[in-house]
C-alpha positions as a LaTeX table, in Angstrom:
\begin{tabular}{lrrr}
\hline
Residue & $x$ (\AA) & $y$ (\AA) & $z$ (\AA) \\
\hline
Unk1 & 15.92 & 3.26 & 11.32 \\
Unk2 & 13.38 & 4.19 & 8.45 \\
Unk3 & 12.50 & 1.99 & 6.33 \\
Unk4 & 14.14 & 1.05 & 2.91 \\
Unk5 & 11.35 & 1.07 & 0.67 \\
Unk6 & 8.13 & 1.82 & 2.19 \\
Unk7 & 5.75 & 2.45 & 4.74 \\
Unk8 & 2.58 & 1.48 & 6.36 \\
Unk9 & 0.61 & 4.07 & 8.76 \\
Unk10 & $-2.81$ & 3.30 & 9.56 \\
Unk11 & $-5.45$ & 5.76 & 11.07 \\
Unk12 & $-5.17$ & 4.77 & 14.66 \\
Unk13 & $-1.18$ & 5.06 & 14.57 \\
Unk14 & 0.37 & 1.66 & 13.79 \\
Unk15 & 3.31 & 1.68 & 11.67 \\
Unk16 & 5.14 & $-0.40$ & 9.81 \\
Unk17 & 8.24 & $-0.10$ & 8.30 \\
Unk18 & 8.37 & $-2.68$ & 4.86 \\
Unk19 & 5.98 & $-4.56$ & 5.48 \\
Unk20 & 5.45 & $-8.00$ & 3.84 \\
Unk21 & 2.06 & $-9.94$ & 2.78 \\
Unk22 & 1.31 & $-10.86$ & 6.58 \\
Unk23 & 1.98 & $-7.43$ & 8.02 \\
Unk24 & $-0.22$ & $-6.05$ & 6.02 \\
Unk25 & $-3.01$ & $-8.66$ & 5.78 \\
Unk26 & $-3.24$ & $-8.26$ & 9.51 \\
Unk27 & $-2.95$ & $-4.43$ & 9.36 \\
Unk28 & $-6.21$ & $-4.74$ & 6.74 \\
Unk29 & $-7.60$ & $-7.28$ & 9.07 \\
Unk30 & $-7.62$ & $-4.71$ & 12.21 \\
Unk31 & $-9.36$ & $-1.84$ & 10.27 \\
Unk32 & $-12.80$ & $-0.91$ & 11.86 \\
Unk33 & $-15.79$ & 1.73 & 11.19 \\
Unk34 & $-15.10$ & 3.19 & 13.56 \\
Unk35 & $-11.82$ & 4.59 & 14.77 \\
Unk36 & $-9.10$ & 3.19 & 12.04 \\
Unk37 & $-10.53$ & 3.36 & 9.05 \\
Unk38 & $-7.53$ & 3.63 & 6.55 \\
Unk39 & $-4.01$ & 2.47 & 6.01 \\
Unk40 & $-1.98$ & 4.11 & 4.10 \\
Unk41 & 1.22 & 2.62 & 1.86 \\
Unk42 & 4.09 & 5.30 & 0.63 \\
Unk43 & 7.44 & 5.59 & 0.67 \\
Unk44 & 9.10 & 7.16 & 3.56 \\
Unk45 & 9.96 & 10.24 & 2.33 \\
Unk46 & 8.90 & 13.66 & 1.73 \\
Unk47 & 6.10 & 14.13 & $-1.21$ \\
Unk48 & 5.86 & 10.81 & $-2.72$ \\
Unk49 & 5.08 & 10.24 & $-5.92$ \\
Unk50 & 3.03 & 7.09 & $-5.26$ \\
Unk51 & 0.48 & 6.08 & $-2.33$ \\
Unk52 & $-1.87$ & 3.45 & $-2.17$ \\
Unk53 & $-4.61$ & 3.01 & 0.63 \\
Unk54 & $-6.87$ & 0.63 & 2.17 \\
Unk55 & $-9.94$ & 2.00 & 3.59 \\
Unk56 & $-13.33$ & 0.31 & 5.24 \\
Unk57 & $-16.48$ & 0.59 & 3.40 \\
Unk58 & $-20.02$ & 1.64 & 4.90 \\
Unk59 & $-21.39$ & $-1.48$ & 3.73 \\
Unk60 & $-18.70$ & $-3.55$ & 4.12 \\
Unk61 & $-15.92$ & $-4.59$ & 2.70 \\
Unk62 & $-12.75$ & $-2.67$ & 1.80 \\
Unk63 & $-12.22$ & 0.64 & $-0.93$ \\
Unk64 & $-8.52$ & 0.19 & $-2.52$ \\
Unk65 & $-6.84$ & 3.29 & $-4.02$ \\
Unk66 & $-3.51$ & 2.47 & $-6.21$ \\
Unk67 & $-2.01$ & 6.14 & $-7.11$ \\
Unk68 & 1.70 & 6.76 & $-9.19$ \\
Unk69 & 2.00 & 10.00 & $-10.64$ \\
Unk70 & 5.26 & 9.11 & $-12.32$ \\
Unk71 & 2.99 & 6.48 & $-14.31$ \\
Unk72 & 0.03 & 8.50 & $-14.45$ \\
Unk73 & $-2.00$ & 5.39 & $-12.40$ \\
Unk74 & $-4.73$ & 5.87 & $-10.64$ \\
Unk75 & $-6.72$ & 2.78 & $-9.75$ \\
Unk76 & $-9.78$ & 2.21 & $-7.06$ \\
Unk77 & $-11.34$ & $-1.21$ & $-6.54$ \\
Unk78 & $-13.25$ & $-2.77$ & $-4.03$ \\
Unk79 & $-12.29$ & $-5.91$ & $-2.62$ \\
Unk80 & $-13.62$ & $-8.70$ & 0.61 \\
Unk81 & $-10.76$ & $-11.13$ & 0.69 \\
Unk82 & $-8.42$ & $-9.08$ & 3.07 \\
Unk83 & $-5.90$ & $-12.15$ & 2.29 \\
Unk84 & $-6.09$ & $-11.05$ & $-2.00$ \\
Unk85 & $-6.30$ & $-7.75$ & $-0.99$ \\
Unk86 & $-2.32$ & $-7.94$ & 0.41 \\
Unk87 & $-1.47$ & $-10.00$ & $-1.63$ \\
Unk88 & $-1.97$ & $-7.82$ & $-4.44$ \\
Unk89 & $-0.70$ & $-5.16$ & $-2.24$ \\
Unk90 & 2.56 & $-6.76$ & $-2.15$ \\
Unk91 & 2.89 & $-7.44$ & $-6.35$ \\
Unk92 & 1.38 & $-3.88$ & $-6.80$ \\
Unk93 & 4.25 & $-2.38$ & $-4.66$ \\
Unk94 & 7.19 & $-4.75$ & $-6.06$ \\
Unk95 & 6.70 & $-2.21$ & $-9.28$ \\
Unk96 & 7.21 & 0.43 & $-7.53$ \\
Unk97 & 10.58 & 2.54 & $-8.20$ \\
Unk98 & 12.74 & 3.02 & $-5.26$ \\
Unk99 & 15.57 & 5.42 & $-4.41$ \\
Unk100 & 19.33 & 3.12 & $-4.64$ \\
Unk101 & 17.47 & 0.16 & $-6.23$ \\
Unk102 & 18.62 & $-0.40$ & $-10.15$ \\
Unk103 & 16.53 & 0.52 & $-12.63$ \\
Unk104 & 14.33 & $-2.31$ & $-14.57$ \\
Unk105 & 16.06 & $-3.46$ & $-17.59$ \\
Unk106 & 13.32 & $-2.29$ & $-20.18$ \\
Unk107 & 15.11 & $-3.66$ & $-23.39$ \\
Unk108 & 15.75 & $-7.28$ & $-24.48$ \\
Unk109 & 18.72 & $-8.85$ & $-24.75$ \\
\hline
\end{tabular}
């Protein structure tokens, strides 16, 4: 089955389909310099309009890329803290739009 919302690949071929906080803090946690490098977050479908990666830095740490071209965000940060890395992963992602969810109620009441 693919998955409802998103997806996770990373460079040496895991893949996740919706993955919460823990999936991906311990998809983050296996990255290495030297054969998985990246993880990449999108929905499962064909040219997505949003993406956001995790990859490992030279000198350490982790280089976070946040991309929606239906917003017209484009974000990179660097981060340590694998655990506040998915978590704001996870909130990031929650604002994404998805295909069969409703639509955000934008007015007030």
């Amino acid at each position: 089955m693919a998955a409802r919302y998103y997806c996770v690949d990373s460079e040496s071929g895991d893949h996740v389909d919706d993955p919460s906080e823990d999936a991906l803090f311990d998809l983050i946690g296996e990255l290495n310099d030297s054969d998985n490098t990246f993880a990449v977050i999108q929905p499962d479908e064909d040219d997505p309009a949003w993406f956001a990666s995790v990859a490992v830095l030279d000198e350490g740490g982790y280089e976070i890329v946040l991309r929606d071209s239906t917003r017209r965000e484009h974000e990179v940060t660097t981060e340590t803290d694998i655990g506040g890395i998915a978590n704001n992963l996870i909130i990031w992602l929650a604002g994404r739009d998805f295909p069969g969810r409703p639509a955000r109620q934008t007015g007030t009441f």
